[in-house]
MOPAC internal coordinates of N, CA, C and O (Angstrom, degrees):
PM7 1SCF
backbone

  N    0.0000 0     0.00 0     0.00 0    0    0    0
  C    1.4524 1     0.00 0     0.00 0    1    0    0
  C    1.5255 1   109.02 1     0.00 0    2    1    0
  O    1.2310 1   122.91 1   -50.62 1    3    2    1
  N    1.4031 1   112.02 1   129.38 1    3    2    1
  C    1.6038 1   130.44 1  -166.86 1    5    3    2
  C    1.7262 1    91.19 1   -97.32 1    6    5    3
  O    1.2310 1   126.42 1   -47.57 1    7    6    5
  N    1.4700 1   105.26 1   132.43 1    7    6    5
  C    1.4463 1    88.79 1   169.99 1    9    7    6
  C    2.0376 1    99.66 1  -126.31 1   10    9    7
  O    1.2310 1   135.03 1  -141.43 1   11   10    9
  N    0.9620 1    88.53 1    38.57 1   11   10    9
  C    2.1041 1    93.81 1   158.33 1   13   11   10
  C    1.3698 1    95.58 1   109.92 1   14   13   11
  O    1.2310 1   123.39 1   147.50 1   15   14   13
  N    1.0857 1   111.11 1   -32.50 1   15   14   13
  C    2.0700 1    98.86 1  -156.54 1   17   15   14
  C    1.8010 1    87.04 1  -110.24 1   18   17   15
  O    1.2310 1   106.78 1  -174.10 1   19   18   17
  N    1.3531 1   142.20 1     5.90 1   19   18   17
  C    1.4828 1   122.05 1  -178.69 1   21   19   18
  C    1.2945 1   117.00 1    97.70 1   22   21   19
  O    1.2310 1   119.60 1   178.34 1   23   22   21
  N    1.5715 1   118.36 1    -1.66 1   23   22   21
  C    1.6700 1   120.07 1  -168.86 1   25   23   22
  C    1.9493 1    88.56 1   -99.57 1   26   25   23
  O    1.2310 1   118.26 1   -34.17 1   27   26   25
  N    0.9488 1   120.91 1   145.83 1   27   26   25
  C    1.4309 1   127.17 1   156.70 1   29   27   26
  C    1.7501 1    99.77 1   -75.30 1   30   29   27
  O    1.2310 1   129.48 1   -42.13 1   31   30   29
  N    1.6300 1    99.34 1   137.87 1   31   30   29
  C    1.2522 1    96.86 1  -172.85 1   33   31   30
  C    2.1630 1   122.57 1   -77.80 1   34   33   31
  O    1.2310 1   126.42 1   174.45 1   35   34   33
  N    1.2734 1   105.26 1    -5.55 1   35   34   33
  C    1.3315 1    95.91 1   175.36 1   37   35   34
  C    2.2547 1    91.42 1   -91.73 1   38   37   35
  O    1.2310 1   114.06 1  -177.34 1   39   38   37
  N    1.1952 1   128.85 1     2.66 1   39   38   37
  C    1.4320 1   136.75 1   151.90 1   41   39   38
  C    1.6120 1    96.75 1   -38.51 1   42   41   39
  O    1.2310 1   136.50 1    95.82 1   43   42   41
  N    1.5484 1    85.66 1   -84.18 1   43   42   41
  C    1.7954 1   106.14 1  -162.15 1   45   43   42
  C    1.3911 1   118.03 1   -58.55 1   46   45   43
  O    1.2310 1   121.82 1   151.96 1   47   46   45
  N    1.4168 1   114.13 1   -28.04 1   47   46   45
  C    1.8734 1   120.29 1   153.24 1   49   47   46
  C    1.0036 1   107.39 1   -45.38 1   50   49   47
  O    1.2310 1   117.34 1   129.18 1   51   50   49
  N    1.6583 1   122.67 1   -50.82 1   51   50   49
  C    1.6972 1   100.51 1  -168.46 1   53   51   50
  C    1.3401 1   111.16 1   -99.97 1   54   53   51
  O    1.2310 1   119.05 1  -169.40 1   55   54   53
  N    0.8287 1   119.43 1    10.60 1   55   54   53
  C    2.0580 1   126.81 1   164.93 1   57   55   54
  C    1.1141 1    90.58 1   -70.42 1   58   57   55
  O    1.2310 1   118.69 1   114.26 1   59   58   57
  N    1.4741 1   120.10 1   -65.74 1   59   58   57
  C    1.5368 1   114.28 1  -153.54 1   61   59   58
  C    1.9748 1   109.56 1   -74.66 1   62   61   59
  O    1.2310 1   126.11 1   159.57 1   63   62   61
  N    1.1575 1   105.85 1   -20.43 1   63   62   61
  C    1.3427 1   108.47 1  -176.32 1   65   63   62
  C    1.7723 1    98.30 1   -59.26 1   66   65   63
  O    1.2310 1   127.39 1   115.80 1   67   66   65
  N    1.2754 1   103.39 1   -64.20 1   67   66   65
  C    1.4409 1   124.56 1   161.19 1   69   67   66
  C    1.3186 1   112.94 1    -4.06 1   70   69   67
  O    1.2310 1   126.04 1    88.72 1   71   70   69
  N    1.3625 1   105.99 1   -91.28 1   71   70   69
  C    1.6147 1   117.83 1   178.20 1   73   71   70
  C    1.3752 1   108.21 1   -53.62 1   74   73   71
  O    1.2310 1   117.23 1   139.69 1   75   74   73
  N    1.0813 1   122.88 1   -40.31 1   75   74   73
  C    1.7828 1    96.71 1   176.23 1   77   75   74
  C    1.4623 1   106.78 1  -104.53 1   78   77   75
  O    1.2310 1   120.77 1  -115.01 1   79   78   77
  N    1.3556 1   116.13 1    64.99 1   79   78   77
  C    1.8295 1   117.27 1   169.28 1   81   79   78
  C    2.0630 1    70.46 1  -128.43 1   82   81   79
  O    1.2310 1   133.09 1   147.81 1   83   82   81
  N    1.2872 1    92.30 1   -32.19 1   83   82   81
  C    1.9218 1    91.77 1  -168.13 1   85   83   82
  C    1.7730 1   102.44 1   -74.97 1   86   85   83
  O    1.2310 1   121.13 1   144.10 1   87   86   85
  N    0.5335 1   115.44 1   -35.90 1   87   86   85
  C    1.5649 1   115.46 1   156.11 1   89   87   86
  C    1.0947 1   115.74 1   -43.29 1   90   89   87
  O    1.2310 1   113.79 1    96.49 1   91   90   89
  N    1.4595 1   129.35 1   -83.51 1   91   90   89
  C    1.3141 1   135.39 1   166.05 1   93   91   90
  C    1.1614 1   127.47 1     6.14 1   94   93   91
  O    1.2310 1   134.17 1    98.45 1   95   94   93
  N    1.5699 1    90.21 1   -81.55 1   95   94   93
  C    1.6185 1   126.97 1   156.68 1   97   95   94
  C    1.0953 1   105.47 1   -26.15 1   98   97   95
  O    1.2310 1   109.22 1    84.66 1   99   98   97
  N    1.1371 1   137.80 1   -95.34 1   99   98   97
  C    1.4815 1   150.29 1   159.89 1  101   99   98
  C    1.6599 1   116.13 1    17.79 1  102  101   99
  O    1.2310 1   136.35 1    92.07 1  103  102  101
  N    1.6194 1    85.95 1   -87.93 1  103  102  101
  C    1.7325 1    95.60 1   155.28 1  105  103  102
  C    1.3484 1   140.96 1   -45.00 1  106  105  103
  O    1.2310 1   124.75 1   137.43 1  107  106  105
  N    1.2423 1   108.48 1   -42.57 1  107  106  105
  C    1.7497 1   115.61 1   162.99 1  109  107  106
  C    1.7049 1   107.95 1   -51.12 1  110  109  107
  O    1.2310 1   115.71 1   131.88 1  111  110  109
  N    1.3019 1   125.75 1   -48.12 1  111  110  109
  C    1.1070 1   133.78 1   179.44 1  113  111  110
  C    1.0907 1   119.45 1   -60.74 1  114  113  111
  O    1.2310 1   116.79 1   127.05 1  115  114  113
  N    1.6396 1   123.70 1   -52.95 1  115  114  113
  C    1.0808 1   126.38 1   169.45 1  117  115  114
  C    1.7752 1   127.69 1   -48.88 1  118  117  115
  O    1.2310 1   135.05 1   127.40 1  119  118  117
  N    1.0903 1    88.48 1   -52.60 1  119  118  117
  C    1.6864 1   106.07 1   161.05 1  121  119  118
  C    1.2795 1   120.00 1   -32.12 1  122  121  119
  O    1.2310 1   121.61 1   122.48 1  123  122  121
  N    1.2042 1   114.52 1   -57.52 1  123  122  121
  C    1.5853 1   130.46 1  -146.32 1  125  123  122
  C    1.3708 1   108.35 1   -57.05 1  126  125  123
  O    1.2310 1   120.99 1   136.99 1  127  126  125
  N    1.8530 1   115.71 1   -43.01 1  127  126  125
  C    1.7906 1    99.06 1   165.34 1  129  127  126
  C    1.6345 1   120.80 1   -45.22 1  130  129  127
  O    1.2310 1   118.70 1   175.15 1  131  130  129
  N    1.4442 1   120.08 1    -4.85 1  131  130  129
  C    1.8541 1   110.97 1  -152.41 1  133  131  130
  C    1.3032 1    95.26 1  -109.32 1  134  133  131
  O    1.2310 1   117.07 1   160.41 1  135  134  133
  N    1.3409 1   123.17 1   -19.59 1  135  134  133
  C    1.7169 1   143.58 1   161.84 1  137  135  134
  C    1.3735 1   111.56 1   -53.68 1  138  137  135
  O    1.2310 1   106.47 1   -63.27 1  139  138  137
  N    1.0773 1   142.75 1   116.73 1  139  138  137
  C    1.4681 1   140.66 1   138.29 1  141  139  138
  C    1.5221 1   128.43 1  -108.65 1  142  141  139
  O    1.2310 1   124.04 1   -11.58 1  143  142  141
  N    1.4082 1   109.85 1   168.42 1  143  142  141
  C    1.5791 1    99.24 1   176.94 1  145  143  142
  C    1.3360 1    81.42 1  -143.66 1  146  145  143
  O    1.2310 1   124.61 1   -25.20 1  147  146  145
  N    1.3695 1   108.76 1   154.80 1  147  146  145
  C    1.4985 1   140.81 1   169.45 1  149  147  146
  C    1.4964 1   124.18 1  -104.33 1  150  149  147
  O    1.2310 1   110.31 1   -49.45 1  151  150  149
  N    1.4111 1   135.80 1   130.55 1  151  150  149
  C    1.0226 1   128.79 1   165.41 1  153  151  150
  C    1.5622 1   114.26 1  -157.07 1  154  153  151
  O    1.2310 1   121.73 1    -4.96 1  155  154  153
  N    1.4960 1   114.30 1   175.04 1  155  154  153
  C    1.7250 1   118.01 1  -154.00 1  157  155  154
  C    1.6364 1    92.70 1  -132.90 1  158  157  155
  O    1.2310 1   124.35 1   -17.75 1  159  158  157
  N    1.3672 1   109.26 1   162.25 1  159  158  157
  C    1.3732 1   111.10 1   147.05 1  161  159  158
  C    1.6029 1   100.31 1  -157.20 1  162  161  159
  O    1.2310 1   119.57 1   -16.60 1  163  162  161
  N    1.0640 1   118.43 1   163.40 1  163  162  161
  C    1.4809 1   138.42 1  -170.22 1  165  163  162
  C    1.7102 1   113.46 1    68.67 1  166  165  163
  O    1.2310 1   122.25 1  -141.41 1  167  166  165
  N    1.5343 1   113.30 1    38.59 1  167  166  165
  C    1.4041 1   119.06 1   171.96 1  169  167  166
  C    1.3927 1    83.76 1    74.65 1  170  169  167
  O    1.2310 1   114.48 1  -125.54 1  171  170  169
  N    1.2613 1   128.06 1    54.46 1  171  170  169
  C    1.3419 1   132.03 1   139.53 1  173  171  170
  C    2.1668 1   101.84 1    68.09 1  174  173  171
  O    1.2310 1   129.93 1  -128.21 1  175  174  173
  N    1.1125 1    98.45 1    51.79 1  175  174  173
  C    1.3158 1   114.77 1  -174.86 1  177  175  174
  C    1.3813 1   107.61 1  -115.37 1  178  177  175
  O    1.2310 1   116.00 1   163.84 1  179  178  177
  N    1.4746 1   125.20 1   -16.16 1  179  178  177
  C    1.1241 1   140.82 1  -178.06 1  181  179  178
  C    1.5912 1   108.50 1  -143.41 1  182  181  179
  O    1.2310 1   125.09 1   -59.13 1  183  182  181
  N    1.4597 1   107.83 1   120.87 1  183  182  181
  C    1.8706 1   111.78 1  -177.52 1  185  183  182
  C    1.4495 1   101.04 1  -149.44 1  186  185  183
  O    1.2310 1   138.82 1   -43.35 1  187  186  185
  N    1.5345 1    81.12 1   136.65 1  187  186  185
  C    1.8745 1    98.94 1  -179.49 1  189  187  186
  C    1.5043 1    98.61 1  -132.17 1  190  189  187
  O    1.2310 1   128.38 1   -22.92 1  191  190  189
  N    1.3818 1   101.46 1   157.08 1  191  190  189
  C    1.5221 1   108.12 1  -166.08 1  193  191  190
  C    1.9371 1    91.07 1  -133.90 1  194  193  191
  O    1.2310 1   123.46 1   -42.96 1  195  194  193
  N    1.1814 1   110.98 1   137.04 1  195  194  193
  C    1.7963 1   119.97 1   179.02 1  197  195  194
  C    1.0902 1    84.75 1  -120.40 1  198  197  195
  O    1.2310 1   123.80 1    -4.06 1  199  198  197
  N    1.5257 1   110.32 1   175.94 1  199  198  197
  C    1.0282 1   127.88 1   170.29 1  201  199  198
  C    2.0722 1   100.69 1  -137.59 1  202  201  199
  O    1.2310 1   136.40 1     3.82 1  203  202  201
  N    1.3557 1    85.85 1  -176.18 1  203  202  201
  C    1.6799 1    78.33 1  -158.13 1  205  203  202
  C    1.7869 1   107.75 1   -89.98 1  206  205  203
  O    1.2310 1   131.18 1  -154.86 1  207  206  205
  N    1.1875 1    96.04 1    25.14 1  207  206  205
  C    1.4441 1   108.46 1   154.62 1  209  207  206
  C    0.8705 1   117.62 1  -102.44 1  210  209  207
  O    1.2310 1    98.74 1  -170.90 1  211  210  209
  N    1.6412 1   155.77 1     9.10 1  211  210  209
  C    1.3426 1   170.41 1  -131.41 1  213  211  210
  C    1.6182 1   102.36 1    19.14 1  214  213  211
  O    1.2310 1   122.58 1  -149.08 1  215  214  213
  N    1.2888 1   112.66 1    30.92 1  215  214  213
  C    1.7030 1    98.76 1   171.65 1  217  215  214
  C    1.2456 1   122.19 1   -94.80 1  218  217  215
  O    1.2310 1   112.48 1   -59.76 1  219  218  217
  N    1.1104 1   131.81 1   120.24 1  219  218  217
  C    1.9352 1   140.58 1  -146.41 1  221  219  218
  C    2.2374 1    74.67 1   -85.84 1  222  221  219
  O    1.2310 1   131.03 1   -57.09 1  223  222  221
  N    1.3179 1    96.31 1   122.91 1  223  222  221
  C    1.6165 1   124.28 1   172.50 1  225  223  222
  C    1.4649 1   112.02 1   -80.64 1  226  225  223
  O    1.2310 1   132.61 1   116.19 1  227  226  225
  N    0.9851 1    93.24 1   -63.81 1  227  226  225
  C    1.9930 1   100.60 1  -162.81 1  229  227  226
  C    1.8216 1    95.65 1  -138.60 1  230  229  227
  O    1.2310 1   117.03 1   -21.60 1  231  230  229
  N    0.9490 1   123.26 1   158.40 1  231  230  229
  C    1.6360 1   145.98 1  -178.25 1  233  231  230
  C    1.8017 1   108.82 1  -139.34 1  234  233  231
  O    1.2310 1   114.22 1   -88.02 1  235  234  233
  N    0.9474 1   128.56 1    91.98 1  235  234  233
  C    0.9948 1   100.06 1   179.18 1  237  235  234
  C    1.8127 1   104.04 1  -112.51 1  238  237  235
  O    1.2310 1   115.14 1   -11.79 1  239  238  237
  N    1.6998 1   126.83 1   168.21 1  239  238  237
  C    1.0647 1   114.49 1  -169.39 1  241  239  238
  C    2.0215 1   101.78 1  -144.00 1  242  241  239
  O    1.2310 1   117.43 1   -53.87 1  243  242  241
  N    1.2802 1   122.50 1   126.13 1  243  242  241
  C    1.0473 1   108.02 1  -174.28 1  245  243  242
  C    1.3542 1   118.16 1   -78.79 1  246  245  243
  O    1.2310 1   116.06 1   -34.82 1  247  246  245
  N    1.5009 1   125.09 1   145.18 1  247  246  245
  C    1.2186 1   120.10 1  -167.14 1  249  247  246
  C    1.2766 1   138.72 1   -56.19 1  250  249  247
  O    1.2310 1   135.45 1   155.05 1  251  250  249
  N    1.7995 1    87.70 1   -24.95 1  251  250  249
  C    2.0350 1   101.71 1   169.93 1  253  251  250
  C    1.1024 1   116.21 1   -76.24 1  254  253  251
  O    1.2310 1   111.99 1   162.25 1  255  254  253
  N    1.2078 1   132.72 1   -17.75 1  255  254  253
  C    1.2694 1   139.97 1   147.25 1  257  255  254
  C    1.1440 1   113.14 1   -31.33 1  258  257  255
  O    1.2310 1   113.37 1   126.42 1  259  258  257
  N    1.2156 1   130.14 1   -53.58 1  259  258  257
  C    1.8511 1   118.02 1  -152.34 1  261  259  258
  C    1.6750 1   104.66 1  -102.99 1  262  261  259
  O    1.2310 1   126.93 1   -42.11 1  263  262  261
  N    1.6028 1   104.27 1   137.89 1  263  262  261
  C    1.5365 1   110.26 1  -149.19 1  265  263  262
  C    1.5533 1    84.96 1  -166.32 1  266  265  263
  O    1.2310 1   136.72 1   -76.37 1  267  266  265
  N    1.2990 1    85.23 1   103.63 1  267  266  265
  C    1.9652 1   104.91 1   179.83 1  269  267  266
  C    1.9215 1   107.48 1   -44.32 1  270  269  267
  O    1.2310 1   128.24 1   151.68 1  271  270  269
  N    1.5411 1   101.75 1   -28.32 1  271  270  269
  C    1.6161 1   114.69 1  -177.38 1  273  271  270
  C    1.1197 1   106.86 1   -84.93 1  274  273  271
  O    1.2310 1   109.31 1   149.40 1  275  274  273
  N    1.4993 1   137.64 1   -30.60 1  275  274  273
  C    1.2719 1   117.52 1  -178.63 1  277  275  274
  C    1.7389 1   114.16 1  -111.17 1  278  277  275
  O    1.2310 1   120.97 1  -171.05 1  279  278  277
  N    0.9332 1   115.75 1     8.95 1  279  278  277
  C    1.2298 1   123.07 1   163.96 1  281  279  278
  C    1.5605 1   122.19 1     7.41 1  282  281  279
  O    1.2310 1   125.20 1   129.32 1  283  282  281
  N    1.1481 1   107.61 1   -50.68 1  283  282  281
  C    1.3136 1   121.62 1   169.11 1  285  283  282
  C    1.3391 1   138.25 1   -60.61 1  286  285  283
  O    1.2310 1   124.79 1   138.65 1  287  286  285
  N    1.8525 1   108.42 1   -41.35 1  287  286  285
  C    1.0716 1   127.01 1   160.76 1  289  287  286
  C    1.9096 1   109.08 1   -58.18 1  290  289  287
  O    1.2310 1   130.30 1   135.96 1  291  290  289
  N    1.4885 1    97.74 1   -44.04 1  291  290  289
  C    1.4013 1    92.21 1   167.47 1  293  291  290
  C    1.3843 1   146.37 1   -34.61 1  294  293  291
  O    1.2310 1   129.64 1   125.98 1  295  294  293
  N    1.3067 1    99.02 1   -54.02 1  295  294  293
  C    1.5262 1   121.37 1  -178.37 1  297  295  294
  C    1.7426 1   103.02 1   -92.69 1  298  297  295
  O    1.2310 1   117.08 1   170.64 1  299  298  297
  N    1.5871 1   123.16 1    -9.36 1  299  298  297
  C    1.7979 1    93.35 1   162.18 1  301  299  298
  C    1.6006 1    93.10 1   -90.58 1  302  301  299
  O    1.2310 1   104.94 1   143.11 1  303  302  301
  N    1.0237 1   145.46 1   -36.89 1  303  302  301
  C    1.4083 1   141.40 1   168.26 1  305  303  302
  C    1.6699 1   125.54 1   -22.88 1  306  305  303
  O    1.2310 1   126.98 1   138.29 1  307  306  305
  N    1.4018 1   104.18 1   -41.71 1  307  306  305
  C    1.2720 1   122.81 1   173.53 1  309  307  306
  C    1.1997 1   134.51 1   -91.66 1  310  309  307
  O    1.2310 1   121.62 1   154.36 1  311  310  309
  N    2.0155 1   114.50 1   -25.64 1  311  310  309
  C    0.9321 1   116.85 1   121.63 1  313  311  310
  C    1.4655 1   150.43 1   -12.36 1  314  313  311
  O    1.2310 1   135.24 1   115.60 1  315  314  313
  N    1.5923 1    88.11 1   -64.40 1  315  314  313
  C    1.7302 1    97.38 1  -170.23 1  317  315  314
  C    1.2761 1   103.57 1   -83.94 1  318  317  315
  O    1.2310 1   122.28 1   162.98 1  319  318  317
  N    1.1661 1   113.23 1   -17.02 1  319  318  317
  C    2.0588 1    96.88 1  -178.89 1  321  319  318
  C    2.0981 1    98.26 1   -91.17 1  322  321  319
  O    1.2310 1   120.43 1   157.50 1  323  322  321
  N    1.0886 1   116.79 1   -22.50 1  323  322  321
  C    1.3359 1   110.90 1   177.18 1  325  323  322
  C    1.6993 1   100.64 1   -65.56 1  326  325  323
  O    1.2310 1   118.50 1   131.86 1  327  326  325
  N    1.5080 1   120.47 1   -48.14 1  327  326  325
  C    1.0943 1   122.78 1  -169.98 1  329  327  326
  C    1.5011 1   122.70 1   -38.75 1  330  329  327
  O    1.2310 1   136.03 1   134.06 1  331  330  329
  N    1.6524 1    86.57 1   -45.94 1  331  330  329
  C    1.7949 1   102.97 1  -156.79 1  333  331  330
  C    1.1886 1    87.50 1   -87.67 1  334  333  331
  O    1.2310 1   101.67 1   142.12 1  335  334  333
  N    1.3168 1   151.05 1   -37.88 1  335  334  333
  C    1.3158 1   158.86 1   165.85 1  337  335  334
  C    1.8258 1   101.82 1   -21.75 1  338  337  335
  O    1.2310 1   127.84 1   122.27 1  339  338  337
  N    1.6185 1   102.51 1   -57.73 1  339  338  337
  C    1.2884 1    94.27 1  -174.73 1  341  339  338
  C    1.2266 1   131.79 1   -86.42 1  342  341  339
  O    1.2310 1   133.73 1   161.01 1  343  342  341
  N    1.5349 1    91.06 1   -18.99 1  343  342  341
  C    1.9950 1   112.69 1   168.24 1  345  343  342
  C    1.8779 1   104.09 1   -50.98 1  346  345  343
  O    1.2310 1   123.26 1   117.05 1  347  346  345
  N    1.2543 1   111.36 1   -62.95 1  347  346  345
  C    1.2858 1   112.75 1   178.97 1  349  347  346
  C    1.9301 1   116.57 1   -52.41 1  350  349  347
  O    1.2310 1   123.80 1   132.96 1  351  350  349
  N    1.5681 1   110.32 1   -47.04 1  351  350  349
  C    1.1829 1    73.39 1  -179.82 1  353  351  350
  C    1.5887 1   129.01 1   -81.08 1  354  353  351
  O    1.2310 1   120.99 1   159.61 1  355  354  353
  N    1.6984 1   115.71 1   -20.39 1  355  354  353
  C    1.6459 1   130.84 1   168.44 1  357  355  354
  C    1.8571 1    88.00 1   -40.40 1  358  357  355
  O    1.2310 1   111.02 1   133.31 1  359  358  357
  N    0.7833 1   134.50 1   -46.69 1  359  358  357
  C    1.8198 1   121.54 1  -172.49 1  361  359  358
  C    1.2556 1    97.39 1   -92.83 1  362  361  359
  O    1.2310 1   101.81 1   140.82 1  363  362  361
  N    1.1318 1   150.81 1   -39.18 1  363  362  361
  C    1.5097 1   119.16 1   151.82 1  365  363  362
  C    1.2015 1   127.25 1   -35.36 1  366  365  363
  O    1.2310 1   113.38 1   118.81 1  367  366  365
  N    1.3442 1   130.13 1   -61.19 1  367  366  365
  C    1.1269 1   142.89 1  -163.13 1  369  367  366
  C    1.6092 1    93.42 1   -75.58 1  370  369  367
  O    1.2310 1   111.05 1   124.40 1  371  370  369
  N    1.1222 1   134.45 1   -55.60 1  371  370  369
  C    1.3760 1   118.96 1  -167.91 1  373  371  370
  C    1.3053 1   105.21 1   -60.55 1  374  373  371
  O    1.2310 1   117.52 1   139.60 1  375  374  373
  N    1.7429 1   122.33 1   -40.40 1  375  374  373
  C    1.6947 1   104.99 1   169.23 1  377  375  374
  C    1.5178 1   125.64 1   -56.48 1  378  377  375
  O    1.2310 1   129.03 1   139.96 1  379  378  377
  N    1.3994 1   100.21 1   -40.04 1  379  378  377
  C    1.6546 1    79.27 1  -176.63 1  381  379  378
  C    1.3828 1   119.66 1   -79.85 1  382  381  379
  O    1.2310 1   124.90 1  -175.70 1  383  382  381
  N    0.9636 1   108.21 1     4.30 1  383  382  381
  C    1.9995 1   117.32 1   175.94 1  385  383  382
  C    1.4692 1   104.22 1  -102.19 1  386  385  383
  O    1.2310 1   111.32 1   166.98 1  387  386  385
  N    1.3422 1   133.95 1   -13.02 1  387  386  385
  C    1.1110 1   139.43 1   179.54 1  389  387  386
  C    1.9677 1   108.78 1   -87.41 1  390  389  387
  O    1.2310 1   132.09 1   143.38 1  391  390  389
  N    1.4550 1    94.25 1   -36.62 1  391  390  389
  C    1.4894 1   109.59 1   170.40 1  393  391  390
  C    1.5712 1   120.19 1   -76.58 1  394  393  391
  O    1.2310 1   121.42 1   141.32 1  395  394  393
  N    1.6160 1   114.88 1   -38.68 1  395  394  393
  C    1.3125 1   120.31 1   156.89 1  397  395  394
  C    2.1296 1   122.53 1   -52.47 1  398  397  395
  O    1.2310 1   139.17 1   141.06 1  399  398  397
  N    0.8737 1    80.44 1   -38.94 1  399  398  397
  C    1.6054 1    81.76 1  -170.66 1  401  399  398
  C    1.7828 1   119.08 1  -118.76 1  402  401  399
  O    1.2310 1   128.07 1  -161.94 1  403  402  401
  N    1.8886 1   102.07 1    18.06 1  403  402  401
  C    1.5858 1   102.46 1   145.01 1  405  403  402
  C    1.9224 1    90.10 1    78.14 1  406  405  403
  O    1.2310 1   120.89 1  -176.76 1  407  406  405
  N    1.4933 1   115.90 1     3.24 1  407  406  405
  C    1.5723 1   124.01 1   156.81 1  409  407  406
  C    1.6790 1    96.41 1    69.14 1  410  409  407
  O    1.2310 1   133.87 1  -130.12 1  411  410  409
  N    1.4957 1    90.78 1    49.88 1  411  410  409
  C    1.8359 1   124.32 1   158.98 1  413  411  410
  C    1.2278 1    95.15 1   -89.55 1  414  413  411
  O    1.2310 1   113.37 1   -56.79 1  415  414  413
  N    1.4899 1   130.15 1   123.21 1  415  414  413
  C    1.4800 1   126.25 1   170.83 1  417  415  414
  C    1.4663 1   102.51 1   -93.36 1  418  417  415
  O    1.2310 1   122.96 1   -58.83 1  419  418  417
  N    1.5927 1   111.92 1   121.17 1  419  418  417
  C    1.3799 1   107.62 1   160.97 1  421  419  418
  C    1.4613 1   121.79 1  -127.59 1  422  421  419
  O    1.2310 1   127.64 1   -71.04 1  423  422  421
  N    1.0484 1   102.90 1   108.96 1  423  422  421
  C    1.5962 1   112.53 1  -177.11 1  425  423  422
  C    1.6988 1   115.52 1   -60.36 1  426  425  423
  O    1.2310 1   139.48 1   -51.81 1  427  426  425
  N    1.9789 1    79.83 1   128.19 1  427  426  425
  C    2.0045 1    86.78 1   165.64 1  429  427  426
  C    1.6164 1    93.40 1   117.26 1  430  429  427
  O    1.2310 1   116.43 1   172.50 1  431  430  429
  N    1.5462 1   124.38 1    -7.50 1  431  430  429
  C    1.3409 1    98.72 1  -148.45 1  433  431  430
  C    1.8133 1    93.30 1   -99.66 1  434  433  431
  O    1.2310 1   119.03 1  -172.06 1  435  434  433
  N    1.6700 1   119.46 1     7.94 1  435  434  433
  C    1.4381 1   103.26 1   157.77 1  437  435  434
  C    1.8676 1   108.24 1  -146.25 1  438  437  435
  O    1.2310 1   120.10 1   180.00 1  439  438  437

């Protein structure tokens, strides 16, 4: 079935399905600064907050924490809450793009 312009019409169903999964998309993206995730490490002595653009927001560090001698411990501490920070939002973001597009994996899109 010709529907005027040369596309078979279950064609032009999936163009158009297309363009608005890309929409979607769109929106998920747009969103993603308004998303954050929170996380701690050292019994919550160290917390970083991302947002679902992977941009690290706030750091914060508790004061008993900081110890000219362990310095080191410091920085995997800060590490690990930035880490998980971003672990959480990459699984955000893959659900709601997984929910946009019916759990079509398409790589690259955050």
């Amino acid at each position: 079935m010709n529907n005027g312009f040369g596309i078979p019409g279950n064609m032009k169903q999936m163009m158009e399905q297309a363009q608005a999964i890309q929409k979607k998309i769109l929106k998920v993206k747009e969103d993603a600064g308004t998303r954050y995730a929170e996380a701690s490490s050292g019994g919550g002595m160290v917390k970083a907050v991302v947002n679902g653009k992977f941009e690290l927001i706030s750091l914060a560090i508790d004061k008993q924490v900081v110890n000219p001698d362990e310095v080191e411990m410091l920085q995997d501490l800060i590490l690990s809450a930035v880490a998980e920070a971003y672990s959480k939002v990459k699984s955000e973001n893959d659900k709601l793009l997984e929910e946009v597009t019916g759990g079509i994996g398409i790589p690259g899109l955050f």
